[in-house]
VOPA-530565 format. One record per residue (C-alpha): residue in three letters; chain; x, y, z negated. Coordinates in nm, 3 decimals. Layout:
BEGIN
  residu  chaine       xx       yy       zz
     ALA       A        X        Y        Z
...
This chain:
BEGIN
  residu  chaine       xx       yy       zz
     UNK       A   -3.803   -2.114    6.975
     UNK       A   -3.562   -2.209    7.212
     UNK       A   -3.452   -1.924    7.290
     UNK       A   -3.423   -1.776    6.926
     UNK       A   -3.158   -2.119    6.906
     UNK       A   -2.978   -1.995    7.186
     UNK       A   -2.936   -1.678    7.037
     UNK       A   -2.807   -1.784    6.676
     UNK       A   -2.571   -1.992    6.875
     UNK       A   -2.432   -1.734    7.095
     UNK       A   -2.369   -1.510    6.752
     UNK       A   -2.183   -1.808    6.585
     UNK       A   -1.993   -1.853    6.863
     UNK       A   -1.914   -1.481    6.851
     UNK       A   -1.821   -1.509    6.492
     UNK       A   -1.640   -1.815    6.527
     UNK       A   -1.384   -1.626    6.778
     UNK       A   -1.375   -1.292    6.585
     UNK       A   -1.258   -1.526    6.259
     UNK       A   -1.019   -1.692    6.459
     UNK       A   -0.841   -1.351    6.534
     UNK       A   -0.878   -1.288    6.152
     UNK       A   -0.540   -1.084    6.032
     UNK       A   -0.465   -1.275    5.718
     UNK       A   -0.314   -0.943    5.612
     UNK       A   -0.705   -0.801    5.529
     UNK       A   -0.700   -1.079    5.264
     UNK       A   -0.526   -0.939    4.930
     UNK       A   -0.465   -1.040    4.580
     UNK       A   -0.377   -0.888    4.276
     UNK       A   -0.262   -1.134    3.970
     UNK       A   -0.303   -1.041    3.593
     UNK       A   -0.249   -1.212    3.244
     UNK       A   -0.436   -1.050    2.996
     UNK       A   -0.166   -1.066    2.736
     UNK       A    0.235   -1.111    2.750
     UNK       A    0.323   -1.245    2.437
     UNK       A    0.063   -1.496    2.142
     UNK       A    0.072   -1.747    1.971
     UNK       A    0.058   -2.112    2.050
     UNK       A   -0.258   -2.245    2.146
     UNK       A   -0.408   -1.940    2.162
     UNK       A   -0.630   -1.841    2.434
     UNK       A   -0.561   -1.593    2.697
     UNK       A   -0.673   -1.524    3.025
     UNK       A   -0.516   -1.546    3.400
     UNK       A   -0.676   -1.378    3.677
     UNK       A   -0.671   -1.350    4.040
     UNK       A   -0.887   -1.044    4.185
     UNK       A   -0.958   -1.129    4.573
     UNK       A   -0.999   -0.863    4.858
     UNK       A   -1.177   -0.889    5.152
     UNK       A   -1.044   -0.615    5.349
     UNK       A   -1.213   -0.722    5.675
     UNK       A   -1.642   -0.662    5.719
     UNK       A   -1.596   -1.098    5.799
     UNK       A   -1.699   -1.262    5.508
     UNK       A   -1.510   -1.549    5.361
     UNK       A   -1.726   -1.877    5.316
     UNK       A   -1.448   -2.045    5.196
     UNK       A   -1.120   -1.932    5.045
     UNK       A   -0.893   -2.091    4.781
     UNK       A   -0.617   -1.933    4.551
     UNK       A   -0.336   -2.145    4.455
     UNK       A   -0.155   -2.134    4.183
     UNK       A    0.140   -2.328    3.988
     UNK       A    0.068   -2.360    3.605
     UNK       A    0.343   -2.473    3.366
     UNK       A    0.260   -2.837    3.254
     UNK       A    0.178   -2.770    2.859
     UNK       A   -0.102   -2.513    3.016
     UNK       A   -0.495   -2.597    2.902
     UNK       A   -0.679   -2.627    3.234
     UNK       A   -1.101   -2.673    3.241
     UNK       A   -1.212   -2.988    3.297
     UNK       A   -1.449   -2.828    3.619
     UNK       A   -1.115   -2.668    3.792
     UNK       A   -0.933   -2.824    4.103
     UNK       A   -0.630   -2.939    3.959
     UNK       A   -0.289   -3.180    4.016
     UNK       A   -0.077   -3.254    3.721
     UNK       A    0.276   -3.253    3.859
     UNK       A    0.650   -3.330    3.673
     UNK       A    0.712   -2.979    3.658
     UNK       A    0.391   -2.793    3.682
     UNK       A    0.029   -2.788    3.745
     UNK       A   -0.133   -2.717    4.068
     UNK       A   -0.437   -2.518    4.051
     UNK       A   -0.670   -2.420    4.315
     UNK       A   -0.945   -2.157    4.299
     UNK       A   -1.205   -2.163    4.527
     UNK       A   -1.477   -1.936    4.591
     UNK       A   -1.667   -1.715    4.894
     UNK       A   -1.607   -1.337    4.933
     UNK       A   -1.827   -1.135    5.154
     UNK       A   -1.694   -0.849    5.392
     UNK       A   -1.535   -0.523    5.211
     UNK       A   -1.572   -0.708    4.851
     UNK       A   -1.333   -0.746    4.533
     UNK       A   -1.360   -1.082    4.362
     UNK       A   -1.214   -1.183    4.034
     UNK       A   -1.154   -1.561    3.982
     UNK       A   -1.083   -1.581    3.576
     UNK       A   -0.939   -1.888    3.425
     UNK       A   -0.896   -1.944    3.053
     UNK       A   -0.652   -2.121    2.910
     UNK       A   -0.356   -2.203    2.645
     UNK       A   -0.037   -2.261    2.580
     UNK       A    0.049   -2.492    2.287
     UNK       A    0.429   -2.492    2.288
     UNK       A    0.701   -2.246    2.202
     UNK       A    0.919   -2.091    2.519
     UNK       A    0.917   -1.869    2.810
     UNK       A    0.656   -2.001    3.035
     UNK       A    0.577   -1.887    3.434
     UNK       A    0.280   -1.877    3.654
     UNK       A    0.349   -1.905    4.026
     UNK       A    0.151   -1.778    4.314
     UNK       A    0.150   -2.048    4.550
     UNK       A   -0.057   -2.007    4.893
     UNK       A   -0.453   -1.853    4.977
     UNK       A   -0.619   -2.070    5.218
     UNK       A   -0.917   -1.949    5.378
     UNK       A   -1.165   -2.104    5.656
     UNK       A   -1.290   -1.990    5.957
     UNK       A   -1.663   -1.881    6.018
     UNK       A   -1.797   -2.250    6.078
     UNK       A   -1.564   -2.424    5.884
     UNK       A   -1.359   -2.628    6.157
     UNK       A   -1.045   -2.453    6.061
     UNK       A   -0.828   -2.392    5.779
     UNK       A   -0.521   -2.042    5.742
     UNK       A   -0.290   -2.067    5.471
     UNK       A   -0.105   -1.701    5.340
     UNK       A    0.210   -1.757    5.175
     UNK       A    0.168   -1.556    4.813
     UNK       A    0.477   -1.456    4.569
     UNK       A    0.422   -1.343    4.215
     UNK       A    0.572   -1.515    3.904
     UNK       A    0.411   -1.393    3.580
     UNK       A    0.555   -1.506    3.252
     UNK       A    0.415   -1.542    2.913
     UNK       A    0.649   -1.588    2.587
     UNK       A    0.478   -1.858    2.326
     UNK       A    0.592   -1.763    1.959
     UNK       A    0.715   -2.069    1.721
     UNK       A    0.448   -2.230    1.533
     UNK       A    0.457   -2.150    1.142
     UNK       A    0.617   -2.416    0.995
     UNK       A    0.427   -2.571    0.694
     UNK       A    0.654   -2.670    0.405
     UNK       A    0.550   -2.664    0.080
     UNK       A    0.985   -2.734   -0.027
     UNK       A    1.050   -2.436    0.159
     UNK       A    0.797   -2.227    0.002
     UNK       A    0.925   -2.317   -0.302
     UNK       A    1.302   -2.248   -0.234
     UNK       A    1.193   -1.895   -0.037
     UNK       A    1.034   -1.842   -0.407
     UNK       A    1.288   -1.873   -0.663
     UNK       A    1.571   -1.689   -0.389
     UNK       A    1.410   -1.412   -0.342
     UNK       A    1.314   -1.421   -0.751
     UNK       A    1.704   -1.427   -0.749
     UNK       A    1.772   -1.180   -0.570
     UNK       A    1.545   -0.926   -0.729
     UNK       A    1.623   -1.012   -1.033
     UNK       A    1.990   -0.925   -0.950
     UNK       A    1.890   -0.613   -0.777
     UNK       A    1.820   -0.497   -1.150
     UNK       A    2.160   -0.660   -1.281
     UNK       A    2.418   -0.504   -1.053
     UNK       A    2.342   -0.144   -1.065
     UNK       A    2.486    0.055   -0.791
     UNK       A    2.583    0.458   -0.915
     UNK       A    2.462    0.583   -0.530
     UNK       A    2.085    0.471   -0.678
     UNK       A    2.188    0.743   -0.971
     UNK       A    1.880    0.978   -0.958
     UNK       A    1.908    1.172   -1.272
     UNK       A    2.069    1.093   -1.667
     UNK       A    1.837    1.080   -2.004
     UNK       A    1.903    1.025   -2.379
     UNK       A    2.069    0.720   -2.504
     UNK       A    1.820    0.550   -2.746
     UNK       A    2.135    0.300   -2.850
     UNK       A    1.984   -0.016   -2.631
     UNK       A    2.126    0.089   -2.301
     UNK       A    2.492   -0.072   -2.235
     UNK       A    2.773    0.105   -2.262
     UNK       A    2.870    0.106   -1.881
     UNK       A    2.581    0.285   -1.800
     UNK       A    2.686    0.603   -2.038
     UNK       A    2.704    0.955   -1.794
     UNK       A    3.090    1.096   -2.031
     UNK       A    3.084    1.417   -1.795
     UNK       A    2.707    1.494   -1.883
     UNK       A    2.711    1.388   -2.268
     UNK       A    3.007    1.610   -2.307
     UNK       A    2.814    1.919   -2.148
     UNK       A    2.460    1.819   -2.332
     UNK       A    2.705    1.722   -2.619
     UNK       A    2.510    1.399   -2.696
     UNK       A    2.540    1.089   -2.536
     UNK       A    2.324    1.065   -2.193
     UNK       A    2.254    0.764   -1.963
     UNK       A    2.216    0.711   -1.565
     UNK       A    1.859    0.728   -1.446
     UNK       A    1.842    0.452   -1.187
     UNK       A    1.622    0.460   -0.878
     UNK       A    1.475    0.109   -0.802
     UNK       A    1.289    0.168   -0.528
     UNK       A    1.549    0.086   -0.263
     UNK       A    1.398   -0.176   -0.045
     UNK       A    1.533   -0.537   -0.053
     UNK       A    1.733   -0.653    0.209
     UNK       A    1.771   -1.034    0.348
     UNK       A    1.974   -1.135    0.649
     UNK       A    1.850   -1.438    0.866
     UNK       A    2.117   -1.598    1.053
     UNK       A    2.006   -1.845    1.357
     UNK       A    2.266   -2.074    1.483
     UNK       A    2.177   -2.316    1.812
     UNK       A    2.533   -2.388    1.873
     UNK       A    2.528   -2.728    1.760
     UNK       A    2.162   -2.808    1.898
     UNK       A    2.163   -3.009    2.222
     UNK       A    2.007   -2.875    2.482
     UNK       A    1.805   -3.168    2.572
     UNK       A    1.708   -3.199    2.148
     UNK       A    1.377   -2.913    2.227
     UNK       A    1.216   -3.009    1.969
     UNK       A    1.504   -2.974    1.730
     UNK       A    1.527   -2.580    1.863
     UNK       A    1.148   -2.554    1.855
     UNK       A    1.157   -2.664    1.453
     UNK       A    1.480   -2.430    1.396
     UNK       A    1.293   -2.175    1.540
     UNK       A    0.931   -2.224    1.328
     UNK       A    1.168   -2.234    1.055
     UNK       A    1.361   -1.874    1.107
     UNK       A    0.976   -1.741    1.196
     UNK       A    0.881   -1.890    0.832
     UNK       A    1.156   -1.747    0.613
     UNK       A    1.155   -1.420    0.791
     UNK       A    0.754   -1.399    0.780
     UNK       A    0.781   -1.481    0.403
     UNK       A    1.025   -1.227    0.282
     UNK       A    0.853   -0.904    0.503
     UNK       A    0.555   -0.996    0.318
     UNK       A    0.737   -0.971    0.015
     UNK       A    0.820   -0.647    0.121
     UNK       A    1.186   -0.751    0.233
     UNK       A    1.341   -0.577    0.494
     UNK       A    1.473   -0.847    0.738
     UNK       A    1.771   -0.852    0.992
     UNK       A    1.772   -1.121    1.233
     UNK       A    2.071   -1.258    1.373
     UNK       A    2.142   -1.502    1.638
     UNK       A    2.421   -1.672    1.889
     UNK       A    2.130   -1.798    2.115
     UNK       A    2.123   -1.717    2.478
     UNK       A    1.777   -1.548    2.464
     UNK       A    1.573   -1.648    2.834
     UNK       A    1.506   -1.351    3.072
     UNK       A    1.698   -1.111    2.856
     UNK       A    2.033   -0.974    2.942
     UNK       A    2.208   -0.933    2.592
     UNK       A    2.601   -0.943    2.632
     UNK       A    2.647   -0.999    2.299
     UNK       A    2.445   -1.161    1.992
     UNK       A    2.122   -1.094    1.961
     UNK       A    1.965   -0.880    1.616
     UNK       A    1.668   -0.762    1.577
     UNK       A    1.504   -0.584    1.285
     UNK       A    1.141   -0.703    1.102
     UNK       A    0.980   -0.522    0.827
     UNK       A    0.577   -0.512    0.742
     UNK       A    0.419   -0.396    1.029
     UNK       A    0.712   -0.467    1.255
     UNK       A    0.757   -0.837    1.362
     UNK       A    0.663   -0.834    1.687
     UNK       A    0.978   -0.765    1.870
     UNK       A    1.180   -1.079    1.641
     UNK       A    0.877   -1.295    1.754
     UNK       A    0.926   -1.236    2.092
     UNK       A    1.286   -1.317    2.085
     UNK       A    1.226   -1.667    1.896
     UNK       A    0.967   -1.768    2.204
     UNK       A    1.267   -1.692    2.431
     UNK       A    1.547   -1.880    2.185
     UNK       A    1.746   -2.120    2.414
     UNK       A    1.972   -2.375    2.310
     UNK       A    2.268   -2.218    2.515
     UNK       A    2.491   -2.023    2.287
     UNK       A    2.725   -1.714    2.276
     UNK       A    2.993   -1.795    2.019
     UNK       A    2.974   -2.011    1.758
     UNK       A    2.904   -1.997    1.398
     UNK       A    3.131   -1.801    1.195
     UNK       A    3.167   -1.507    1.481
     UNK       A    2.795   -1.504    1.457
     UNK       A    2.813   -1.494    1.046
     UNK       A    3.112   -1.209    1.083
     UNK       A    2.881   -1.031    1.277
     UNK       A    2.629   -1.020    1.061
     UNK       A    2.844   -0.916    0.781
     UNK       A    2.923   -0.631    0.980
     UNK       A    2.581   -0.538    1.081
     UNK       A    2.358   -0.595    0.778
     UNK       A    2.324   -0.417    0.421
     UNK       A    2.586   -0.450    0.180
     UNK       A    2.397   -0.604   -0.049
     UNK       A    2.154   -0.826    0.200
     UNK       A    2.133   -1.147    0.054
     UNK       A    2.152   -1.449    0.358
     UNK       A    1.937   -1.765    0.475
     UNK       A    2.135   -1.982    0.715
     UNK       A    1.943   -2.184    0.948
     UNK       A    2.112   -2.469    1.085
     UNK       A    1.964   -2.800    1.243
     UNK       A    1.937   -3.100    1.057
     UNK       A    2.259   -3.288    1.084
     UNK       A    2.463   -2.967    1.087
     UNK       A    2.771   -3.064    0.861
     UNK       A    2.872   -2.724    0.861
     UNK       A    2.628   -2.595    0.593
     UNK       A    2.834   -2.566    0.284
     UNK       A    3.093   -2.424    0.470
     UNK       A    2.887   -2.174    0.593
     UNK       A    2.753   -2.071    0.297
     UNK       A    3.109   -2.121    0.110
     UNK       A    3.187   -1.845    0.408
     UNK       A    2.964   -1.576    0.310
     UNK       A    3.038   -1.613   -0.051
     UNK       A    3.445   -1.552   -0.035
     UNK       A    3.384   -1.286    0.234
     UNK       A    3.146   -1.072    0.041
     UNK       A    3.028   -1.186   -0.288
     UNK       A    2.671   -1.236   -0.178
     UNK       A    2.422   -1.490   -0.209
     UNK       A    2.334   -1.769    0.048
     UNK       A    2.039   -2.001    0.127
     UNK       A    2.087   -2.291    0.354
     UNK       A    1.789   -2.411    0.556
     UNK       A    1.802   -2.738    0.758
     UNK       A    1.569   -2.675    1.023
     UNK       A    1.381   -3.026    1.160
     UNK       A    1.363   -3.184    0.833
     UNK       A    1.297   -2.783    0.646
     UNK       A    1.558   -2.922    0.398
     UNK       A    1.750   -2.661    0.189
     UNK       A    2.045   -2.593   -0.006
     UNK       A    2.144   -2.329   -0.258
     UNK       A    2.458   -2.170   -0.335
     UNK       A    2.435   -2.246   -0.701
């Protein structure tokens, strides 16, 4: 008996001095988010996959981690809740040659760019006495869309504009949607008499009219007035421009987005525009999780540029924070500049103005 004791203590001893000689450069890691881009509160996944490179096996080793403070952590993790982030630790055993995955699920509830940090891997030695810390880099980020924001007043007003503006779609008749000429049956107006073709046909003949040119609406986004302390006033401005722009592509309106906003992690030199139709939001709900308050220009530059860059007959929502003075103005702007119709929305209190 004794001298099986004797022997289990020579091996530990053995493998006590083999892990102290253990090249912390056998232990690797390999960090994953399952997704890049949801929505908030939505669950995703963030993974560390431990390797064991060495035939020593791990009894203990810990992944660390910095979490960004609005993250969901489980109640059963190792966690620190600090001003600027959340310190997680992982902890598990790995035997020699093995892969481990350590998977933690969790959420995100508010809008932004948001980072998870490799911190440090600490690991033990054979019998516990000791403790090795590895030094890890890795940032992985995650963009949070804008929540939807839930007005019934904007509803309403998103109603009766685009109502307007299809309705006047039919009024103002443009003669490069001429697809063909017909009979006059004596109701049609006057303008709309082809001379050239009721001479030839001699009889009187009207334009055909093709109607099934897609509706246009531009979306302007201005943060230039938003202080950049004021995040929830951005946050709101930015639910709001997700709401208008969500509501008209599923009214089968083809959207251009404009804004003066500084987007995070993206190197635009100029103002941003991006492009949503059905099917195709994803890239302008991207850039409204990486909105910033800092701005490129102000107002009317960004409201010249989108008259430049937008349909000719796009009709325009202006989305301005509450408080904005600059409102009538702006929509004063767009109607001496090109004749077109304007909808102002105030974005923290959802308030709205038409250019009646």
């Amino acid at each position: 008996m004794l001298t099986l004791l004797f022997v289990l203590i020579a091996i530990a001893i053995v493998l006590e001095t083999i892990s102290y000689r253990r090249d912390p450069d056998l232990v690797g890691l390999e960090f994953a988010i399952s997704t890049l881009c949801t929505e908030p509160g939505a669950p995703f996944h963030v993974q560390a996959i431990v390797e064991n490179n060495s035939r020593i096996p791990l009894s203990y080793l810990a992944v660390i981690e910095t979490y960004p403070p609005t993250a969901a952590i489980p109640e059963n993790m190792v966690f620190r809740v600090r001003p600027d982030d959340v310190y997680v630790k992982k902890i598990c055993r790995v035997k020699g040659r093995q892969r481990k995955k350590l998977t933690l699920e969790t959420a995100v509830t508010k809008r932004g760019v948001h980072l998870f940090n490799g911190d440090s891997i600490e690991f033990g030695d054979f019998l516990g006495f000791r403790e090795f810390t590895k030094k890890i880099y890795y940032k992985r980020e995650i963009v949070v869309y804008p929540e939807r924001l839930d007005s019934p007043d904007l509803s309403d007003a998103l109603g009766r504009f685009y109502g307007d503006i299809a309705a006047r779609r039919f009024l103002i008749r443009d003669p490069i949607l001429t697809v063909g000429c017909r009979e006059y049956t004596g109701r049609e107006p006057m303008k709309e008499i082809h001379w050239l073709q009721s001479a030839r046909r001699n009889e009187l003949m009207v334009r055909e009219f093709d109607y099934t040119r897609q509706l246009s609406a531009c979306v302007i986004l201005a943060v230039d007035e938003i202080n950049q302390k004021d995040e929830d006033c951005l946050d709101e401005c930015c639910s709001a421009a997700r709401s208008v722009c969500e509501s008209f592509v599923a009214s089968g309106v083809s959207v251009s987005f404009f804004t003066n906003s500084i987007l995070m992690r993206i190197s635009e030199k100029g103002l941003w525009k991006c492009e949503a139709s059905p099917g195709s939001t994803s890239t302008l709900l991207e850039g409204l999780g990486r909105v910033t308050s800092s701005s490129r220009g102000g107002l009317y530059a960004l409201l010249e540029y989108a008259l430049l860059n937008s349909d000719y007959d796009a009709a325009f929502v202006i989305i301005l924070p509450a408080g904005d003075a600059r409102g009538d103005e702006a929509i004063n702007f767009i109607r001496k500049k090109s004749g077109r119709e304007a909808l102002l929305v105030m974005g923290q209190e959802a308030g709205v103005s038409h250019d009646d």
